[in-house]
C-alpha positions in Angstrom: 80.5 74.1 122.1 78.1 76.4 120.2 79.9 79.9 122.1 83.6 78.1 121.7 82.2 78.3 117.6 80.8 81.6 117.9 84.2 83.1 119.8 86.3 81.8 117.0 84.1 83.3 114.4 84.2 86.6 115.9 87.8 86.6 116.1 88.4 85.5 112.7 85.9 88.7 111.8 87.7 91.0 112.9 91.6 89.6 112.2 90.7 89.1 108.6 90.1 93.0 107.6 93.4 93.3 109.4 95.4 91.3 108.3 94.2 92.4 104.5 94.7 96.1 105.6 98.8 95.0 106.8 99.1 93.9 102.8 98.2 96.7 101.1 100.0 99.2 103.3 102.8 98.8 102.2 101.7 99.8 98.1 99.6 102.7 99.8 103.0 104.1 101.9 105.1 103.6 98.8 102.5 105.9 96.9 102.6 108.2 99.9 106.0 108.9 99.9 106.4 109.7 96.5 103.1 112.1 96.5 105.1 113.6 99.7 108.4 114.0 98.1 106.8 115.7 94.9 104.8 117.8 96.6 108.0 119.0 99.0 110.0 119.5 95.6 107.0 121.7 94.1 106.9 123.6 97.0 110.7 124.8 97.2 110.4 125.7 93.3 111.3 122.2 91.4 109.1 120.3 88.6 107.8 117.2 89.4 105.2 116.6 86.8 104.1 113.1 88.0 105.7 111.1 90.0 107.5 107.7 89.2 109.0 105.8 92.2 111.3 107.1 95.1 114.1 105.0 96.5 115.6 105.5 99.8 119.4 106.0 99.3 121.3 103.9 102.6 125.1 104.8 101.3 123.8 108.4 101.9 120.8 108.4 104.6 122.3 109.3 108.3 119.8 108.8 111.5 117.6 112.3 111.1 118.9 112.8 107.7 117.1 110.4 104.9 117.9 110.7 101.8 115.7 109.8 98.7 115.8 109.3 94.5 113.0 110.7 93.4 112.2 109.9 90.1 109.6 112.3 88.1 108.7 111.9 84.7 111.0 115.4 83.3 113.4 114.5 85.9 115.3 112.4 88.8 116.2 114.3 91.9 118.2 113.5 95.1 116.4 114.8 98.2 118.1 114.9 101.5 115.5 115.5 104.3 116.3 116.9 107.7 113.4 117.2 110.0 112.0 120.8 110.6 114.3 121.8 107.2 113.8 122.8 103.9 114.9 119.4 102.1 118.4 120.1 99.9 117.7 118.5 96.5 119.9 118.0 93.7 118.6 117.6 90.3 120.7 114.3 88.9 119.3 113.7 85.4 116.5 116.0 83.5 114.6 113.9 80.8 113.7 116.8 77.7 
């Protein structure tokens, strides 16, 4: 009885910090993308000052070709990404 306890304990131990660390991945990848997104636009020569939020764009994304919104504070941006490319970005609205 006292092991069938101490099994069950151990297992709830160590399912619980998973479990909590399944929930907030999905905030930290969000944050993640758009860091990654602004940094790619930064380094091909466009302003990102901070960004806001990026949205994937189904209509347009293709299997190996994602396409993104990227909204920045001076500006929203569509960013089509091709693996082992340069991403093709469009600037869509400038904010002044």
């Amino acid at each position: 009885m006292r092991k069938t306890v101490m099994m069950r304990f151990t297992g709830l131990a160590f399912a619980v910090p998973f479990v909590v660390g399944l929930a907030g991945s999905a905030a930290r990848t969000e944050e993640t993308l758009q860091g990654m997104l602004a940094t790619q636009l930064r380094a091909q020569g466009y302003p990102c000052d901070k960004p806001l939020k990026a949205e994937r764009d189904d209509k347009l994304s293709k299997p190996d070709n994602e396409a993104w919104t990227l909204t920045c504070s001076n500006a929203t941006y569509r960013v089509s990404r091709v693996p082992d490319l340069a991403a093709k970005v469009e600037k869509i609205y400038e904010s002044k």
